[in-house]
SERO-4910 file (N, C-alpha, C, O; in steps of 0.05 Angstrom, whole numbers):
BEGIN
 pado doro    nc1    nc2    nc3   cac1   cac2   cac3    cc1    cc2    cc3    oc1    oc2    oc3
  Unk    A     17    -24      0      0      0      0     17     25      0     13     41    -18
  Unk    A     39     32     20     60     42     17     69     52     -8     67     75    -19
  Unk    A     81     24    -19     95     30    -48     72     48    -72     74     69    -85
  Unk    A     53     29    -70     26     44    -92     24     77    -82     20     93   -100
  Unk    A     26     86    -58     24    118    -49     47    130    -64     44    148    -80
  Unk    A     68    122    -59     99    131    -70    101    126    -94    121    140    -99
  Unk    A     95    117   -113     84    111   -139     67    130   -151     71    137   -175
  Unk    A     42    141   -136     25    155   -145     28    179   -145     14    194   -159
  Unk    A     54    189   -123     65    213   -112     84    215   -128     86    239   -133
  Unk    A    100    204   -139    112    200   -162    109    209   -191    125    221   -206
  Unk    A     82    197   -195     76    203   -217     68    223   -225     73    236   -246
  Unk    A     50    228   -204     37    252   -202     49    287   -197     36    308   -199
  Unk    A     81    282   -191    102    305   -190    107    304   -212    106    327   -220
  Unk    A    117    284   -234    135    272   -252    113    300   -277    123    318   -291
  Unk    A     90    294   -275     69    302   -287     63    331   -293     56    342   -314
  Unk    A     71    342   -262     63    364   -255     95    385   -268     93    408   -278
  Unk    A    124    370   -264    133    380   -279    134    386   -302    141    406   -314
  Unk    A    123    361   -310    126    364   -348    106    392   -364    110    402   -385
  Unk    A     85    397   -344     63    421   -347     68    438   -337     50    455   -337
  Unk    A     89    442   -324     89    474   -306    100    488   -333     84    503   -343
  Unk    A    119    487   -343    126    509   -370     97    515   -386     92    538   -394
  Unk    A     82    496   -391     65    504   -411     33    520   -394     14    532   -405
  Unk    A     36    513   -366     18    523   -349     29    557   -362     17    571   -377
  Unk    A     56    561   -348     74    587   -339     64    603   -365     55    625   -363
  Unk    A     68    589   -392     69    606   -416     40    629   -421     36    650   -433
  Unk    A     30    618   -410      3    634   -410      0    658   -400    -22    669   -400
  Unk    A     24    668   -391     30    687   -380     52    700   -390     57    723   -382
  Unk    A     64    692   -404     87    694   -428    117    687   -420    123    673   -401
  Unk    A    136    697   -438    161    686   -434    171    685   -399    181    667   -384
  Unk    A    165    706   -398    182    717   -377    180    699   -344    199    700   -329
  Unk    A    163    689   -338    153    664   -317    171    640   -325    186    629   -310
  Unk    A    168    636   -346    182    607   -356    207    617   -360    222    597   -359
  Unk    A    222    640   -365    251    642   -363    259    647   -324    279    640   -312
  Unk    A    238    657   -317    249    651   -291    259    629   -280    281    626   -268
  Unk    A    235    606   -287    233    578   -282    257    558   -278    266    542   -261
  Unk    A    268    576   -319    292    565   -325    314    558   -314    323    535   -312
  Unk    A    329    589   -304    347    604   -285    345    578   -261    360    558   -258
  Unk    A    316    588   -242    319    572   -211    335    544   -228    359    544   -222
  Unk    A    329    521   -246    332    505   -248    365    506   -251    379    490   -238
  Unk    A    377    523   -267    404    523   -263    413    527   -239    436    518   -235
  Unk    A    402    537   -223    415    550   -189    407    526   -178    422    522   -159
  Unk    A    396    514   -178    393    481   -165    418    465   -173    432    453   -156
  Unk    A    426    464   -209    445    452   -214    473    460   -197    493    446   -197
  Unk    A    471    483   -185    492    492   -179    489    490   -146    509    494   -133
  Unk    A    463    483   -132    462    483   -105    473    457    -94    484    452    -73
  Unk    A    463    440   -121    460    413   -112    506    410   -116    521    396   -103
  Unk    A    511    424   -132    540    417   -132    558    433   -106    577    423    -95
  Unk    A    548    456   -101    562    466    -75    553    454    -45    564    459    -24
  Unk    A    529    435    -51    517    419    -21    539    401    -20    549    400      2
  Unk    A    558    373    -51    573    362    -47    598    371    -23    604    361     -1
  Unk    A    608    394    -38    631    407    -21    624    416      6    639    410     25
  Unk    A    599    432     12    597    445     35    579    427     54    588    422     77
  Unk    A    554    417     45    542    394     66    549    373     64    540    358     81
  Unk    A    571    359     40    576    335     56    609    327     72    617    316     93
  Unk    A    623    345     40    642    345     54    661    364     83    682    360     94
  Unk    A    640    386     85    636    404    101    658    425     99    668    433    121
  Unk    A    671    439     68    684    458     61    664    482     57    643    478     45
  Unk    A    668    500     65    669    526     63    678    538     38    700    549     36
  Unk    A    660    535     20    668    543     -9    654    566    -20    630    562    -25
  Unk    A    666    594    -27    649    622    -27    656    629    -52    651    652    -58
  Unk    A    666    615    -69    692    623   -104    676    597   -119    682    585   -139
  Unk    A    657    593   -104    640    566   -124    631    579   -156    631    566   -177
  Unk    A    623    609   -154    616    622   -175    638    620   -198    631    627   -220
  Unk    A    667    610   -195    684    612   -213    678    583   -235    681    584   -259
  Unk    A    673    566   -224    676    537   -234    642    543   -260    641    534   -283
  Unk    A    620    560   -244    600    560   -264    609    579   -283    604    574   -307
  Unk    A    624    603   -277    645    627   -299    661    605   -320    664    609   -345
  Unk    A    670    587   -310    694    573   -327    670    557   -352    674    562   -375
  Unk    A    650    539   -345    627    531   -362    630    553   -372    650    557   -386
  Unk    A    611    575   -367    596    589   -385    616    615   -412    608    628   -432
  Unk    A    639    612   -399    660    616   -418    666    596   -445    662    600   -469
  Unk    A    678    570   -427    687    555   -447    661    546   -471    669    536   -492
  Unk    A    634    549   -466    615    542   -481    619    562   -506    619    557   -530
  Unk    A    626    594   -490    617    618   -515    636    618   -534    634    627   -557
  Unk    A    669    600   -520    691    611   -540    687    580   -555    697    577   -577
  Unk    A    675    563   -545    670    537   -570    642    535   -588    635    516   -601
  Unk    A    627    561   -584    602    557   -599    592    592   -602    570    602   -598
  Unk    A    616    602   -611    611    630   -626    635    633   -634    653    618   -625
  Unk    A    641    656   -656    651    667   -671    674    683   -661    688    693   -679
  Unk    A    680    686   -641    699    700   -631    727    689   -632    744    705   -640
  Unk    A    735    663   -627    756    661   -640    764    662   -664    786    672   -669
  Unk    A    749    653   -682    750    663   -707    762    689   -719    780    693   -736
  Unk    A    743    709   -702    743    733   -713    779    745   -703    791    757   -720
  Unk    A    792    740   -674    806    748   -663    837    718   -675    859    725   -668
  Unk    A    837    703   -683    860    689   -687    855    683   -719    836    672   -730
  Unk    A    878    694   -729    883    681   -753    879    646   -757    860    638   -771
  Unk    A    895    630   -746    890    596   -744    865    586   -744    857    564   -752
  Unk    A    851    610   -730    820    594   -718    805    597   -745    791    580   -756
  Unk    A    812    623   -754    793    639   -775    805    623   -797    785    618   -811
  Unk    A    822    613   -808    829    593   -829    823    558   -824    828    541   -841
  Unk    A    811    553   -796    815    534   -804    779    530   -795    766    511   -803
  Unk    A    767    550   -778    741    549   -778    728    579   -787    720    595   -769
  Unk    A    727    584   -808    721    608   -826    690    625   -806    691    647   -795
  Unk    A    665    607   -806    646    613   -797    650    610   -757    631    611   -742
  Unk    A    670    606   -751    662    596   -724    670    576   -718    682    563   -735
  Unk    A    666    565   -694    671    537   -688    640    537   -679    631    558   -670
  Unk    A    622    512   -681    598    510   -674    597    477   -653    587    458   -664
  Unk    A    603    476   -635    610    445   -616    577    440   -613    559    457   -610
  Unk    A    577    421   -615    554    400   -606    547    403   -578    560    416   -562
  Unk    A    530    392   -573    509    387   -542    536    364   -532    552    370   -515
  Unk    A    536    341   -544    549    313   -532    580    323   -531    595    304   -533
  Unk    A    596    355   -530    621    358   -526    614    374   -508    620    370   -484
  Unk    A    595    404   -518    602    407   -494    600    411   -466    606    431   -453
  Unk    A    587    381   -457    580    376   -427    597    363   -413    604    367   -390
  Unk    A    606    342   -433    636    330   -423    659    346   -419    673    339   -400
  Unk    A    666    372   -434    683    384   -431    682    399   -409    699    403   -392
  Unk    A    650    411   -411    649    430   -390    656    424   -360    669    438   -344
  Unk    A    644    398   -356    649    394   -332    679    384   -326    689    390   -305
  Unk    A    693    369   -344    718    363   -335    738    394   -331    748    401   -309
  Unk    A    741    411   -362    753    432   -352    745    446   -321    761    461   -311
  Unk    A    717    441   -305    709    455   -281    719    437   -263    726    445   -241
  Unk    A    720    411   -268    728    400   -245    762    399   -243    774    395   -223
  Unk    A    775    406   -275    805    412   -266    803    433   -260    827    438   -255
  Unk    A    788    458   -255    793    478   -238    789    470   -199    803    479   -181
  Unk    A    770    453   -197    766    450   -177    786    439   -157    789    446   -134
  Unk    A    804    417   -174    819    409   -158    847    422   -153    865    415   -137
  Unk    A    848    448   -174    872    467   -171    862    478   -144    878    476   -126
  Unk    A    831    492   -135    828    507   -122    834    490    -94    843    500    -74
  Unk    A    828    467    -97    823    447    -67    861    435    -63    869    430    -41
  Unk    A    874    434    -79    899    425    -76    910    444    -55    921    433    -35
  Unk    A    909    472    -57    930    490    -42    915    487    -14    928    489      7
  Unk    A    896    483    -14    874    489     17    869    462     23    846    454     26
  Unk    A    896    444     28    882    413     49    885    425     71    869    416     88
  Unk    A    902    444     80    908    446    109    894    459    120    897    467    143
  Unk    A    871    465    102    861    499    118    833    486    116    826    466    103
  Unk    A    817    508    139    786    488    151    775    518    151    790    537    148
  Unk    A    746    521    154    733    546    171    732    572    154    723    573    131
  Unk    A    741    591    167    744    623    162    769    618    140    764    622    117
  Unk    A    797    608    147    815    609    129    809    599    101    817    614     84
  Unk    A    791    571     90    796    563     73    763    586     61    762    603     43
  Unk    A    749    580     73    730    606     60    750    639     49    749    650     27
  Unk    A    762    645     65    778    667     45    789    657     34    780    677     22
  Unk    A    806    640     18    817    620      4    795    625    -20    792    645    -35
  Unk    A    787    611    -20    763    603    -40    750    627    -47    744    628    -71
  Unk    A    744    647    -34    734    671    -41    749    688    -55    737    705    -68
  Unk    A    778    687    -54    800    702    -68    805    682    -95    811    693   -116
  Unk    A    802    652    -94    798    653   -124    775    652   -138    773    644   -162
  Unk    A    755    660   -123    727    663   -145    728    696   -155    713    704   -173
  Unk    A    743    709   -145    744    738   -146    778    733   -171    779    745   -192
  Unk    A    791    723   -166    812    717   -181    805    715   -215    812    730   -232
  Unk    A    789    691   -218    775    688   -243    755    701   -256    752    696   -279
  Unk    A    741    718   -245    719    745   -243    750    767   -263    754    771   -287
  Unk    A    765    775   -236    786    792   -258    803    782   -276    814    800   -288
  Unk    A    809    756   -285    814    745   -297    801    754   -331    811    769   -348
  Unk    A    778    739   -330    760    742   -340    760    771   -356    765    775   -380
  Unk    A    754    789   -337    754    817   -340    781    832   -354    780    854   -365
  Unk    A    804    817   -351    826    823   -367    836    814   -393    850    827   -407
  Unk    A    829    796   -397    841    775   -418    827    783   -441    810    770   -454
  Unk    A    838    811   -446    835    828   -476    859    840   -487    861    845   -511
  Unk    A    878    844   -469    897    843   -483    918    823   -471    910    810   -451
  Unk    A    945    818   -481    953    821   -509    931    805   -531    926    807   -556
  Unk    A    926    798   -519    903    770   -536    878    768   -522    872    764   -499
  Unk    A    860    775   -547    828    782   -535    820    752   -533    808    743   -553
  Unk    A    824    732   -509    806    707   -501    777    711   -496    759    698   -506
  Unk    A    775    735   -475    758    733   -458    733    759   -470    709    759   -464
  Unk    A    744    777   -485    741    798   -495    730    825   -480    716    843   -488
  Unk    A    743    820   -452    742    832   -420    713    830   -419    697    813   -425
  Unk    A    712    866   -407    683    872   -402    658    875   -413    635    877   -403
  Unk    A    670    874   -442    649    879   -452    636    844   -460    616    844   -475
  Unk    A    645    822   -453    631    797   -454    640    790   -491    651    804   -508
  Unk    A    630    762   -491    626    755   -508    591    744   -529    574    728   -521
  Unk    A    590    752   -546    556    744   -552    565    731   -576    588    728   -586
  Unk    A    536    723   -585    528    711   -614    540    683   -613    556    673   -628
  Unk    A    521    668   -582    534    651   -582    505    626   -585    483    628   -575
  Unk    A    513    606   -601    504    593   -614    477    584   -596    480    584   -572
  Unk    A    449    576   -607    449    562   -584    441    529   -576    456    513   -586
  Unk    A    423    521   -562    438    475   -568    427    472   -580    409    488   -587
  Unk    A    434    443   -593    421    433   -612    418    405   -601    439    399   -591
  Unk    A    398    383   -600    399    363   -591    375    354   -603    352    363   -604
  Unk    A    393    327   -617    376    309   -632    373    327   -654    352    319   -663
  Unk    A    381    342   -666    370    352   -695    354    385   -689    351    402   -706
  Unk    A    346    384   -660    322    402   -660    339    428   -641    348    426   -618
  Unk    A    339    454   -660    344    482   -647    322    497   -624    300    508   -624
  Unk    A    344    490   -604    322    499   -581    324    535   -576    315    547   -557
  Unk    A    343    549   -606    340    571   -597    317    581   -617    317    602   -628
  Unk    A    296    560   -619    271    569   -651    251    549   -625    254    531   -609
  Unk    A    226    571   -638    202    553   -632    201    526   -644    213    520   -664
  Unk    A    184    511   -630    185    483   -640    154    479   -647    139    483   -627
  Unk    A    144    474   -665    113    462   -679    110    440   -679    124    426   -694
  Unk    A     87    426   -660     86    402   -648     51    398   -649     34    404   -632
  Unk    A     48    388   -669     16    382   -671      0    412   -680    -24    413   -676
  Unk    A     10    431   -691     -7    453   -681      2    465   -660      1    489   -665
  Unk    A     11    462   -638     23    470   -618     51    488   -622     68    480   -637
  Unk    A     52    501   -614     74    522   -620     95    521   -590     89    537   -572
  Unk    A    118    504   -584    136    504   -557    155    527   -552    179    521   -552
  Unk    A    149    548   -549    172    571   -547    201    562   -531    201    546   -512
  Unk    A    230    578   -545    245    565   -538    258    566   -507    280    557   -501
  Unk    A    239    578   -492    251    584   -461    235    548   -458    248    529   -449
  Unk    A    206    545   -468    199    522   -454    217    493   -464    221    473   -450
  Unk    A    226    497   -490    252    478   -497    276    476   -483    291    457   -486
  Unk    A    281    495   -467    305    492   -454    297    481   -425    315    472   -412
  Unk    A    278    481   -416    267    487   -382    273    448   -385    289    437   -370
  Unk    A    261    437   -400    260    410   -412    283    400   -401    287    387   -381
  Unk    A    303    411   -426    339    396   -424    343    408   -393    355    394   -377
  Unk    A    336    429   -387    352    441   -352    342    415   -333    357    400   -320
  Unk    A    315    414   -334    299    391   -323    318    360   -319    325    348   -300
  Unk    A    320    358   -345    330    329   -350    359    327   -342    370    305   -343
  Unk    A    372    349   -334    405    355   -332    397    358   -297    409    344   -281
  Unk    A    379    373   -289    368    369   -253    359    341   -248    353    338   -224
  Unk    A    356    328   -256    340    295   -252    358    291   -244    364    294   -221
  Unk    A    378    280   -270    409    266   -262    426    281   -251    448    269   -253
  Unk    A    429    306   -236    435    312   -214    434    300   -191    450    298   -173
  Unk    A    413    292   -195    392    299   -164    404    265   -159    411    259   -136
  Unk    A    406    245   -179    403    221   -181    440    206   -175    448    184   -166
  Unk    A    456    231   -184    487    227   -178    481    235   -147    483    216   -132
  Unk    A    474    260   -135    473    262   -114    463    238    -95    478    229    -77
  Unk    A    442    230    -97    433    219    -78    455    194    -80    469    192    -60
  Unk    A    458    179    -98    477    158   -102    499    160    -80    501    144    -61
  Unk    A    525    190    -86    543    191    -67    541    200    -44    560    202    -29
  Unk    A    514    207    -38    505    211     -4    507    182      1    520    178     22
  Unk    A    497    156    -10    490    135      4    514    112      1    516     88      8
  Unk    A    534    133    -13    557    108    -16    585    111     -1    587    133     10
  Unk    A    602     97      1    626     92     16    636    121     16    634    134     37
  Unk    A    645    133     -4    657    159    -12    645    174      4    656    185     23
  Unk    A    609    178     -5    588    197     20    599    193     38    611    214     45
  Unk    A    603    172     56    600    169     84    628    178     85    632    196    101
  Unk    A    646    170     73    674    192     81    679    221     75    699    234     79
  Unk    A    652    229     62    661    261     62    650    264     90    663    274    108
  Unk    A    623    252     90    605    262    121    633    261    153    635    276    173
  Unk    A    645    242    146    659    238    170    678    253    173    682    263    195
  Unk    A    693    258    152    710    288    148    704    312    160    719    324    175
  Unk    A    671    320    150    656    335    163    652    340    185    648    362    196
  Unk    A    655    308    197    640    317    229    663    319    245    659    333    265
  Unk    A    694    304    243    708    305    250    740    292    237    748    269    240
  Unk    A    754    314    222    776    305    203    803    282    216    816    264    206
  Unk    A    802    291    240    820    282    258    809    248    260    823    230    252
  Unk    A    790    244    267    787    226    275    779    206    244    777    181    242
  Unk    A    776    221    228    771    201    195    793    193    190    799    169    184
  Unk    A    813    216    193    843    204    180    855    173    199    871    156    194
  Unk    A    835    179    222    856    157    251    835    132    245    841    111    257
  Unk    A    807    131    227    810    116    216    810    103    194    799     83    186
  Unk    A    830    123    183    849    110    148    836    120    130    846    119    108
  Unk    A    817    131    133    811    157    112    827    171    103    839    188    117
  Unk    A    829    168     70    853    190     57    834    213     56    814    215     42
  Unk    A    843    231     74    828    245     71    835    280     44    823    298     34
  Unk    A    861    270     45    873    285     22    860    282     -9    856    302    -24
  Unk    A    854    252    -17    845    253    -35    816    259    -38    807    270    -58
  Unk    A    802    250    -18    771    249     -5    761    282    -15    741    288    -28
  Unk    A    784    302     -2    778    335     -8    774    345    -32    757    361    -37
  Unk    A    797    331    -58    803    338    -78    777    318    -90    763    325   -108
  Unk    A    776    301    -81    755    288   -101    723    305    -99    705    304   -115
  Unk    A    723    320    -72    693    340    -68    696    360    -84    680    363   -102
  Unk    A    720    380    -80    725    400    -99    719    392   -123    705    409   -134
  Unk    A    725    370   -138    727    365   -169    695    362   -177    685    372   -197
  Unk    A    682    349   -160    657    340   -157    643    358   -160    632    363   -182
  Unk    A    641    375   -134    628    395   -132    624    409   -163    605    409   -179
  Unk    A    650    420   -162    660    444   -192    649    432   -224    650    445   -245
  Unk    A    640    403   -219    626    389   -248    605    406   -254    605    422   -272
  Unk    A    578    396   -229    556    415   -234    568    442   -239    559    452   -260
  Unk    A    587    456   -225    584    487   -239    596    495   -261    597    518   -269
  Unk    A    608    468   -271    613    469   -301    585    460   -324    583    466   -348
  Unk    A    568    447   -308    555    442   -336    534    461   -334    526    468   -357
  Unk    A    521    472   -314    504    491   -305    518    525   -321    507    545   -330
  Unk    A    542    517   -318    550    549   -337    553    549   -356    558    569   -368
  Unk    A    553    516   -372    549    521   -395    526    525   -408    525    536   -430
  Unk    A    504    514   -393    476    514   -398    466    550   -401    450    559   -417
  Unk    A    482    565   -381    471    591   -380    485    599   -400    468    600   -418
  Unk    A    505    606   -409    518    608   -428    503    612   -469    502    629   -486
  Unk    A    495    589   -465    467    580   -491    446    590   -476    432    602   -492
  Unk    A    438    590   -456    417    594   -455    411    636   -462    392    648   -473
  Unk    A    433    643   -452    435    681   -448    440    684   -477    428    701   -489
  Unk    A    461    665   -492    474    674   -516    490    692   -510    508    696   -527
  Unk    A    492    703   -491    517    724   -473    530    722   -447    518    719   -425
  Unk    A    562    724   -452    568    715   -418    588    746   -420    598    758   -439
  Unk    A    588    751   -395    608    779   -385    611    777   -355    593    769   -340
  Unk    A    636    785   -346    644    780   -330    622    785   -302    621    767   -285
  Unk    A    609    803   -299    585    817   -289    562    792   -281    548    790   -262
  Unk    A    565    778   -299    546    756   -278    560    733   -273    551    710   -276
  Unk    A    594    741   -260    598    719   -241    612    742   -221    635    750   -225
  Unk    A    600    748   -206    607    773   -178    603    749   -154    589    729   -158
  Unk    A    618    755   -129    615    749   -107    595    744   -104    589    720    -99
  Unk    A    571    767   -107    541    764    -98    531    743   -107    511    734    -96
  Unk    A    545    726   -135    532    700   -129    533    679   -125    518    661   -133
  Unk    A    558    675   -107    574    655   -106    559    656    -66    554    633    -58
  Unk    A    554    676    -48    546    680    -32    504    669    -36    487    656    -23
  Unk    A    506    678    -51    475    671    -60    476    644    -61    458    634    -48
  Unk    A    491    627    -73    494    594    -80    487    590    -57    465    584    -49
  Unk    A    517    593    -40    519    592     -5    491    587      6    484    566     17
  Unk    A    478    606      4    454    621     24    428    592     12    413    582     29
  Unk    A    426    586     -9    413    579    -20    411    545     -4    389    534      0
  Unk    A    440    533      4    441    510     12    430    513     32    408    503     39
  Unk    A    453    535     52    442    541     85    415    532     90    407    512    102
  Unk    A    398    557     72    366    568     82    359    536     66    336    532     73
  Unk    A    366    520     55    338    493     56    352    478     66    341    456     64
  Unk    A    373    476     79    384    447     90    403    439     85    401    428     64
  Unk    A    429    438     94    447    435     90    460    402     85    466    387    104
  Unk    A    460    396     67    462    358     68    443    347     59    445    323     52
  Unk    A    421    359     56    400    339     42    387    359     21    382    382     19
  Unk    A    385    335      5    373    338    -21    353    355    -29    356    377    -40
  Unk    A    327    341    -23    311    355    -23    303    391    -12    286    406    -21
  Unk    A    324    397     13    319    423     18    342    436      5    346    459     11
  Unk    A    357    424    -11    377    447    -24    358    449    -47    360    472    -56
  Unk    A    342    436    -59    326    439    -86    305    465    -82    296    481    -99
  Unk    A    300    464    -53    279    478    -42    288    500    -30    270    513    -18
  Unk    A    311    510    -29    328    533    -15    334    546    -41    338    570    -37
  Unk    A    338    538    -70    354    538    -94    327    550   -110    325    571   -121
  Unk    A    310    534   -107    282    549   -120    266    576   -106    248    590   -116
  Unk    A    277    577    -83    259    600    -73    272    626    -82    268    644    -98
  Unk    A    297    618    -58    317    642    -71    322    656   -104    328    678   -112
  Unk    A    317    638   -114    327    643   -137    301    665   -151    304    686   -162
  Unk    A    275    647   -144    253    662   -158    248    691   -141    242    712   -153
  Unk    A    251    687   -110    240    702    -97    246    734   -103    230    753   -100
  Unk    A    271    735   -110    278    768   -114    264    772   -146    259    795   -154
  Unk    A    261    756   -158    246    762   -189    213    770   -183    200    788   -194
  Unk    A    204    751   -160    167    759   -160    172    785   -133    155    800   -123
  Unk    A    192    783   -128    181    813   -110    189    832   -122    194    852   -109
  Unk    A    193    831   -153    188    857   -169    156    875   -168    148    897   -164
  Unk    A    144    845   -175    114    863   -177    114    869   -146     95    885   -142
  Unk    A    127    863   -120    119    873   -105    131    900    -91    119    912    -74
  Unk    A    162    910   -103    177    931   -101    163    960   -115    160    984   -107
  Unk    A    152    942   -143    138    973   -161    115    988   -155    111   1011   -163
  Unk    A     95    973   -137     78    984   -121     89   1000   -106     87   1024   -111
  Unk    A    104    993    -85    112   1004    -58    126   1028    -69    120   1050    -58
  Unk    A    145   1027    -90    155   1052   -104    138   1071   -109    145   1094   -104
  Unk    A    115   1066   -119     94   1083   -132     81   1090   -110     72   1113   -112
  Unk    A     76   1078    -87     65   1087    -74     76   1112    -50     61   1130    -41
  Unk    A     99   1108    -46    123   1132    -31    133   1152    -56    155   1163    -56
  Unk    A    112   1155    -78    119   1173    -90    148   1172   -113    157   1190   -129
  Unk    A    157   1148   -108    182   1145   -119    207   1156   -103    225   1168   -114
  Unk    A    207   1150    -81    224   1159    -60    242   1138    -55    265   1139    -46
  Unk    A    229   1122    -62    249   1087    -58    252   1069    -80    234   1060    -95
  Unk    A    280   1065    -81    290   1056   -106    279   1027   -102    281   1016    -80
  Unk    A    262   1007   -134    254    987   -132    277    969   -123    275    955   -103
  Unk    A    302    970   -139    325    951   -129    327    947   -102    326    925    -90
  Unk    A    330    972    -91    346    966    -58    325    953    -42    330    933    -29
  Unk    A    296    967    -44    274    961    -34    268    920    -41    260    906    -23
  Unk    A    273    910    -70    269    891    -72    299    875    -49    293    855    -35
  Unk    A    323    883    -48    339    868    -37    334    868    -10    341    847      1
  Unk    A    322    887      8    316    891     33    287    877     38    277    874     60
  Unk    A    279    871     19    255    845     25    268    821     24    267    806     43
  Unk    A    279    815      5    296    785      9    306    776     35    301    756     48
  Unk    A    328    805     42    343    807     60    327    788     82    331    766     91
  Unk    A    307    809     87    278    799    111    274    769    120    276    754    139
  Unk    A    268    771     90    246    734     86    273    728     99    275    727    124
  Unk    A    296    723     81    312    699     99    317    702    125    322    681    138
  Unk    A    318    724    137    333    724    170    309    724    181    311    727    205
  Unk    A    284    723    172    255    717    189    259    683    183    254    669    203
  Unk    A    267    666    156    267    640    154    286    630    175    275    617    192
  Unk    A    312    635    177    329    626    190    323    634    223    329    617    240
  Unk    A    313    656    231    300    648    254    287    632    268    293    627    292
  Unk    A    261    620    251    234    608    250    249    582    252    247    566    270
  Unk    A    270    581    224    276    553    218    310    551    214    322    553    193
  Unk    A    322    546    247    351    554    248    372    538    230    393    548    221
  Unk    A    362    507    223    365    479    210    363    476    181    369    458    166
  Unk    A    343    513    173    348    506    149    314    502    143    304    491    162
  Unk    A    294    510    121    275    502    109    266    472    111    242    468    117
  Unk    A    283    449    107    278    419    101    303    411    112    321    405     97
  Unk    A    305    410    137    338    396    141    334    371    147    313    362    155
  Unk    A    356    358    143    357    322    136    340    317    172    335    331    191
  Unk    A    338    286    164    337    280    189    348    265    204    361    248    192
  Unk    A    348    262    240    371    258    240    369    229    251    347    224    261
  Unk    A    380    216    251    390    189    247    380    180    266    365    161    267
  Unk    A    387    193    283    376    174    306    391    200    338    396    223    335
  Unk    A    394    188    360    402    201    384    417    194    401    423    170    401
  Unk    A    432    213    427    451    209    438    442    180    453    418    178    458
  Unk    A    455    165    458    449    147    476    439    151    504    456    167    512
  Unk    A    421    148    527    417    167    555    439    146    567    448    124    562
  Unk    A    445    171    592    468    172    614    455    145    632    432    145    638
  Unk    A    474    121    640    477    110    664    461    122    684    466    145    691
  Unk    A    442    110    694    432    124    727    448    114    741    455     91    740
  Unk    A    457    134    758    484    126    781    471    111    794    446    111    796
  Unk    A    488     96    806    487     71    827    481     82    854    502     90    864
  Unk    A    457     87    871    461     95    885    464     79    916    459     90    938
  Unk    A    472     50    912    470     35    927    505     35    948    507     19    967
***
């Protein structure tokens, strides 16, 4: 009876996603590109929960590994090398145009060889230290980024790179409506699809290394390093293998944004969102699944729908209050009213079980 409930609960979610884009459209693009977005910030919650809830690093430069995706996507599926290297421009005249099946593999391995550069220098460091660590190279690759125009325009600084291709899978351009019976699929709801199907198998790698040997040696790392290593836990490689892990999702998640914007510039990989990732795990749960999906979707949408609720309040003080600040000082709110209410987090795991009780002394 059990199983038939979980089955039906099942199906019945399975369902409800496949209709939320075409529910949303009815209201036009702009709902269903929100949609989109949260779904990438999940790809990326669910990869900084590896590092931070299981293996319990302090990682604030997570924003660099989704920067490194959403780069390497624009310089392998637009025109810019072309235009800027002779070699490129002779030997790919129009561009280089990479496929869907390169570049996800690429993306994530080049992010995860970033990850393990960033986790190599920081085995020794825990806490406050390795959080500035990590925060100086997510700010590192941000200026990076921002420079690499001259001598040689890679990056093509600040002003970003565009006109970048966008996927193609199976034959079918998800940057064109799609005509399906009469049915007309706009291309935000084509993409929400592939984000969807790239969050499944997320969600499905995750749960796997929560429940396996490796899981249980990040968790123990976590709870106490000293005592994993005393028993025989490498815990050296254990770190580097979270870092690499972690930095996959924020490689394929930036490549996804990448096609999905058709524009990357240094400007949307700032601190603010590498702290936002952060905040995102915290406020649903730190270690479990389900409330990073649910910390990752709120956050993400919540400063987008309290537009319609900033432009009132503006109009109504006369225009005395800027919608921006006014919208960030509601965010601000909700979470430190959430984290009050709910100190553990929105959905925090549960917990296993309890201390054992104390011996009643002998009082004989």
């Amino acid at each position: 009876m059990q199983n038939t409930k979980k089955l039906i609960v099942f199906l019945l979610s399975a369902l409800g996603l496949l209709i939320v884009p075409l529910i949303a459209q009815q209201f036009g693009n702009g709902p269903v590109r929100i949609i989109d977005l949260a779904l990438l910030y999940v790809m990326l919650a669910l990869g900084l929960n590896i590092v931070v809830g299981y293996a319990g690093l302090l990682d604030l430069g997570y924003v660099a590994f989704y920067a490194v995706g959403a780069y390497m996507f624009a310089l392998l599926a637009s025109p810019h090398l072309s235009e800027n290297f002779e070699g490129f421009a002779a030997a790919f005249p129009g561009g280089l145009h990479s496929p869907l099946w390169l570049i996800i593999p690429l993306g994530a391995g080049l992010a995860a060889f970033a990850g393990v550069m960033l986790g190599a220098p920081t085995l020794k460091l825990r806490g406050d230290y390795l959080a500035i660590v990590t925060l100086g190279f997510g700010e590192i690759i941000r200026v990076f980024l921002n420079n690499m125009e001259y001598p040689l325009n890679i990056t093509n600084g600040p002003r970003g790179i565009g006109q970048i291709d966008a996927i193609h899978v199976f034959g079918l351009d998800l940057g064109k409506p799609l005509e399906i019976f009469g049915f007309t699929l706009p291309s935000v709801s084509q993409y929400y699809y592939l984000f969807l199907a790239l969050v499944v198998i997320s969600v499905l790698i995750c749960s796997r290394l929560e429940d396996s040997r490796i899981g249980r040696a990040w968790m123990a790392i976590r709870e106490d390093e000293i005592a994993a290593k005393a028993m025989g836990i490498n815990t050296r490689n254990l770190k580097l293998l979270a870092f690499g892990m972690g930095a996959t999702f924020g490689g394929v998640a930036g490549s996804m944004f990448g096609a999905f914007q058709g524009f990357v510039s240094p400007e949307s990989f700032s601190l603010q969102e590498s702290v936002m990732i952060v905040a995102m795990v915290v406020l649903g749960g730190i270690g479990h699944i389900p409330g990073v999906i649910l910390g990752a979707l709120l956050l993400s949408a919540l400063p987008e729908v309290l537009r319609y609720v900033a432009g009132p309040l503006q109009e109504a003080t006369g225009g005395r209050l800027d919608a921006a600040i006014l919208r960030q000082l509601l965010v601000a709110l909700a979470m430190i009213s959430i984290m009050l209410l709910r100190p553990r987090g929105l959905w925090p795991s549960p917990e296993h079980g309890k201390a054992a009780p104390q011996p009643l002394a002998n009082n004989k």
